[in-house]
LUMNUKOL-598938 format. One record per residue: residue number from 1; residue in one letter; y, x, z of N, C-alpha, C, O in turn. Coordinates in steps of 0.2 Angstrom, whole numbers, plus 5000, padded with zeros to 4 digits. Last residue first. Layout:
REM residues N
<node NUM,a,<Y,X,Z>,<Y,X,Z>,<Y,X,Z>,<Y,X,Z>> ...
//
This chain:
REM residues 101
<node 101,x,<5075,5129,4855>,<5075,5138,4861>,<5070,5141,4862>,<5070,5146,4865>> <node 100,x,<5078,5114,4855>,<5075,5120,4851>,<5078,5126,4857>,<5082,5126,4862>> <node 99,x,<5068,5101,4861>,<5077,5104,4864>,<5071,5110,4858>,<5065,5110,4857>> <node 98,x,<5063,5086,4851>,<5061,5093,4857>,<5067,5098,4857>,<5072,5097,4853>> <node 97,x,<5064,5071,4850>,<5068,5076,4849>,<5065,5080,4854>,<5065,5079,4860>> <node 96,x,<5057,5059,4842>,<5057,5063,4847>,<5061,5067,4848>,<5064,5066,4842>> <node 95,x,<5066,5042,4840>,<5061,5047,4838>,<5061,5054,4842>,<5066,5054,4846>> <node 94,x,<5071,5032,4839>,<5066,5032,4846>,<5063,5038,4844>,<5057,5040,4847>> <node 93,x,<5083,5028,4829>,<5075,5027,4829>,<5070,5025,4833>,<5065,5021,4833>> <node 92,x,<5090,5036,4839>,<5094,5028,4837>,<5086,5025,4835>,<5083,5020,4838>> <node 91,x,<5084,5050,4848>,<5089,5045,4843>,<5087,5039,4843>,<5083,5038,4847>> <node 90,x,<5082,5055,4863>,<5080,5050,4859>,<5086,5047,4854>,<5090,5042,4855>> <node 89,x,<5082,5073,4868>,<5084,5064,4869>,<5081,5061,4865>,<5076,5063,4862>> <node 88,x,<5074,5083,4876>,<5080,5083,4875>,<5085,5075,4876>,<5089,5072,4880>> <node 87,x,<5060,5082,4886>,<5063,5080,4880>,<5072,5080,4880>,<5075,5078,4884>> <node 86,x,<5051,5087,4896>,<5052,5091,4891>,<5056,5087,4886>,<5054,5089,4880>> <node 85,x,<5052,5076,4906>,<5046,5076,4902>,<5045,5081,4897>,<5040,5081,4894>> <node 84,x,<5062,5078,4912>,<5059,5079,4914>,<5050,5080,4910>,<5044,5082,4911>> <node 83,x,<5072,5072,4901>,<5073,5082,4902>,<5065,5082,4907>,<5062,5087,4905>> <node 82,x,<5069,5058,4902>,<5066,5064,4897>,<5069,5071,4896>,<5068,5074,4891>> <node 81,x,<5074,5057,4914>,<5069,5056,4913>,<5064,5059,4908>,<5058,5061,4908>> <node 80,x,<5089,5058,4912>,<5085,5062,4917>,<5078,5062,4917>,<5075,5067,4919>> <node 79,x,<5091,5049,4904>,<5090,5057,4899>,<5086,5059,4905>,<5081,5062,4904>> <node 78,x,<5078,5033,4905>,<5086,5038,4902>,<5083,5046,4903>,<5078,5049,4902>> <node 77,x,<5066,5035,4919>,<5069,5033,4912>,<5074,5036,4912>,<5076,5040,4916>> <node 76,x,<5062,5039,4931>,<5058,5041,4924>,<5061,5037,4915>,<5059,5037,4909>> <node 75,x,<5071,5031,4938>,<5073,5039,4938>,<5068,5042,4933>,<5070,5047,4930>> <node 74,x,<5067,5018,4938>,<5072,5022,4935>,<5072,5027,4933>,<5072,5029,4927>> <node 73,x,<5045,5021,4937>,<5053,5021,4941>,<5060,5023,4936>,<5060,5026,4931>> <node 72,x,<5036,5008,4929>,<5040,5014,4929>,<5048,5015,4933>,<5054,5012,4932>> <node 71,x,<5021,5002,4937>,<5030,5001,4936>,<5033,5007,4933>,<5032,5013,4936>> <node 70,x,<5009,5003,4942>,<5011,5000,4934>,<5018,5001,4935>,<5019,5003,4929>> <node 69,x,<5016,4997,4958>,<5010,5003,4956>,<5010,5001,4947>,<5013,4995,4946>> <node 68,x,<5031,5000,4964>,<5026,4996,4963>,<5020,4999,4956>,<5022,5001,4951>> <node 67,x,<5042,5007,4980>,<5035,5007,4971>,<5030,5005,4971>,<5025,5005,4974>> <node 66,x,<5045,5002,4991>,<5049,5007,4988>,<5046,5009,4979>,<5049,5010,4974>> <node 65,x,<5043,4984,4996>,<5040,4989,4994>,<5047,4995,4988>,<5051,4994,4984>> <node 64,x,<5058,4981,5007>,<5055,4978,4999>,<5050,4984,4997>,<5053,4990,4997>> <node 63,x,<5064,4974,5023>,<5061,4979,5017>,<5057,4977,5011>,<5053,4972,5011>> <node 62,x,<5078,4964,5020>,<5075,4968,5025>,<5070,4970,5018>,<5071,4970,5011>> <node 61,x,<5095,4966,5012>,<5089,4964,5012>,<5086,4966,5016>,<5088,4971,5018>> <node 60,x,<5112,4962,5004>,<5105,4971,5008>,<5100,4963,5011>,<5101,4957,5011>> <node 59,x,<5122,4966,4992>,<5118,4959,4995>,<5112,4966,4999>,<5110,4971,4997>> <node 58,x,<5140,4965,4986>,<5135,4967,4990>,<5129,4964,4993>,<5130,4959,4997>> <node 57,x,<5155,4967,4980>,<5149,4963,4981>,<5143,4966,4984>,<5143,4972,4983>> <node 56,x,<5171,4973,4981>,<5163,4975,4982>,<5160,4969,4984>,<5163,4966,4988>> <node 55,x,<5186,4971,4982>,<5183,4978,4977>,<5174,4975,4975>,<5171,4976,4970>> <node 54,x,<5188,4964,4992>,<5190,4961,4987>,<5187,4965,4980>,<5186,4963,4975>> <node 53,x,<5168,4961,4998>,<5175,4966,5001>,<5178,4961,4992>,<5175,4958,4988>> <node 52,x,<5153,4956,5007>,<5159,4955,5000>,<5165,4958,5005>,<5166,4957,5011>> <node 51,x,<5136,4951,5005>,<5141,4955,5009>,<5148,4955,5003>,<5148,4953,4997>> <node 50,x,<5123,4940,5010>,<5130,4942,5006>,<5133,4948,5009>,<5133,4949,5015>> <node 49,x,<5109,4944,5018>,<5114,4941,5019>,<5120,4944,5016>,<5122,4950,5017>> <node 48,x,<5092,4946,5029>,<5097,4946,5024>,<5103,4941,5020>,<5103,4935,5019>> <node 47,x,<5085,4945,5038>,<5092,4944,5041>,<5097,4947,5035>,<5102,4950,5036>> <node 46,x,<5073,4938,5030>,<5074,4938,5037>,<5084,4939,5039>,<5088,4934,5041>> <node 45,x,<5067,4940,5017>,<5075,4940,5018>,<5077,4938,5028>,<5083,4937,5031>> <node 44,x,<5058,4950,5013>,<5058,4948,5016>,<5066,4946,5017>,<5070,4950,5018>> <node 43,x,<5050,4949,4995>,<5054,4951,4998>,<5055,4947,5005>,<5054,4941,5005>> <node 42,x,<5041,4958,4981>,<5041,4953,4987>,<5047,4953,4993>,<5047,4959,4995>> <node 41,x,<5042,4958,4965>,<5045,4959,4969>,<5045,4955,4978>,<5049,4951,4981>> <node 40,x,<5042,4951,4952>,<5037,4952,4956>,<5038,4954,4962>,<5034,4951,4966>> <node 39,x,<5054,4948,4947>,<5048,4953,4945>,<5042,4955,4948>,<5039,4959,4945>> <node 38,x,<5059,4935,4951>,<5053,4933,4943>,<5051,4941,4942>,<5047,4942,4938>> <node 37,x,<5061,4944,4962>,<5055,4936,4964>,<5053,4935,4956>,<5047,4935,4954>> <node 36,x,<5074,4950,4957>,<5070,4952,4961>,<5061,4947,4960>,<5056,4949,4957>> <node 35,x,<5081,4935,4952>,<5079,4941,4948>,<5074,4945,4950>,<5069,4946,4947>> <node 34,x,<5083,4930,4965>,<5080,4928,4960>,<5078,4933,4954>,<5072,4933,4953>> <node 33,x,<5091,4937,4971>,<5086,4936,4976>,<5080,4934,4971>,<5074,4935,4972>> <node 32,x,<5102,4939,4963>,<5097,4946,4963>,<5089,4944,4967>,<5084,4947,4966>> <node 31,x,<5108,4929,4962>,<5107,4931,4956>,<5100,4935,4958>,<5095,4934,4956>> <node 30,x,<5111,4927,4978>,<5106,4922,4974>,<5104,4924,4967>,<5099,4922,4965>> <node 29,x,<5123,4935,4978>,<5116,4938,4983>,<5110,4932,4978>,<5105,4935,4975>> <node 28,x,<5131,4930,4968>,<5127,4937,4968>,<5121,4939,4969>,<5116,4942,4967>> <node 27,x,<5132,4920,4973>,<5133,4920,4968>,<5128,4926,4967>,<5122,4926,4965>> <node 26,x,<5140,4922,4988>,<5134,4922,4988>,<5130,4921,4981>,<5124,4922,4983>> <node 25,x,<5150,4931,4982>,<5145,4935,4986>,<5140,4929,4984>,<5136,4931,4980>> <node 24,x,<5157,4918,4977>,<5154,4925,4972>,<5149,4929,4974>,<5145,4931,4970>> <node 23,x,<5159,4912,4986>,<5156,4908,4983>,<5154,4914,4977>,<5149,4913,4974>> <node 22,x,<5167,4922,4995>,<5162,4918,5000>,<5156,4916,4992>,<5150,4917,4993>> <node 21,x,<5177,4925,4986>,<5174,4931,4990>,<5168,4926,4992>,<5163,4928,4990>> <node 20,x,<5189,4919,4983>,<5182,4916,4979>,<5178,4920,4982>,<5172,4919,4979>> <node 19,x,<5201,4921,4989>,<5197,4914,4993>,<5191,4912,4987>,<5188,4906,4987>> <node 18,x,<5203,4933,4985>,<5201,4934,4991>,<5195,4926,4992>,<5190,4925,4994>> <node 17,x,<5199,4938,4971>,<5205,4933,4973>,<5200,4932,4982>,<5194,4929,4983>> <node 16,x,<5194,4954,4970>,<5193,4948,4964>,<5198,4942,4971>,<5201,4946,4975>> <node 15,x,<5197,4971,4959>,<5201,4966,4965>,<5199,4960,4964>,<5200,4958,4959>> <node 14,x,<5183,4975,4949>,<5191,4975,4949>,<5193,4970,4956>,<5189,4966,4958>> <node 13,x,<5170,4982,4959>,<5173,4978,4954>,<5180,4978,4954>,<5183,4980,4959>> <node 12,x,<5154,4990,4963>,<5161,4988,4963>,<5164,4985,4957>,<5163,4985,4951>> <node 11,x,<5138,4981,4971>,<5143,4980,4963>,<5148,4981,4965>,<5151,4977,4969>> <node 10,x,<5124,4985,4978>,<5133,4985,4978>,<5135,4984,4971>,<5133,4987,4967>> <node 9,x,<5109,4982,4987>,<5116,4982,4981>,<5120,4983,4982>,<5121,4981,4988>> <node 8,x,<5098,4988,4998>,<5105,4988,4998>,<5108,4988,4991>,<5108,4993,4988>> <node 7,x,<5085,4986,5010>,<5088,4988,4999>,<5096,4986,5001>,<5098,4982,5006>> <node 6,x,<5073,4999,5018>,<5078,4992,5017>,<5081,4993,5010>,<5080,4997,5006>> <node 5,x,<5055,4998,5013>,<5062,5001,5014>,<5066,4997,5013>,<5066,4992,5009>> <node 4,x,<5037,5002,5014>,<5042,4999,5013>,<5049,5001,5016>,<5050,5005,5021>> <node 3,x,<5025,5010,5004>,<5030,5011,5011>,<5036,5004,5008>,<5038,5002,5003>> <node 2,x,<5012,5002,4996>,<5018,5008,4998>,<5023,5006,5002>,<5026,5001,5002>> <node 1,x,<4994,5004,5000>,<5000,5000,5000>,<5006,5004,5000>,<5006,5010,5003>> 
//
């Protein structure tokens, strides 16, 4: 089974109007709870709960498995992910590109 760990979103954003903060936050917090749940992702919401600044949305959670077995971590995607595979980048095709040296 794999460890589990608290989760924390943040979205920064441009100033948003103080008295829509309550109904954005929780707009937010319910996009991800949902998004999360059609991944499969299980989650405890125990004393989870919007967070919202004029700049920052934010939704934290109690613990959500850290990796899911089949899954590809972010960090194995994008460039960081293929410098680590040996690959420089990926043109427009998908085709390979080996760094020359």
């Amino acid at each position: 089974m794999s460890q589990l760990s608290p989760l924390l979103i943040e979205l920064g954003t441009e100033e948003l109007p103080v008295k829509a903060l309550p109904g954005l936050a929780q707009a937010f917090f319910d996009g991800v709870v949902d998004g999360l749940r059609k991944r499969g992702v299980a989650l405890e919401l125990g004393d989870a709960r919007p967070l919202s600044t004029p700049r920052r949305l934010a939704r934290s959670a109690g613990p959500v498995p850290e990796h899911r077995a089949g899954r590809r971590r972010p960090a194995d995607q994008g460039p960081a992910g293929l410098r680590r595979q040996g690959r420089d980048r990926l043109d427009r095709a998908g085709e390979d590109h080996r760094q020359q040296g």
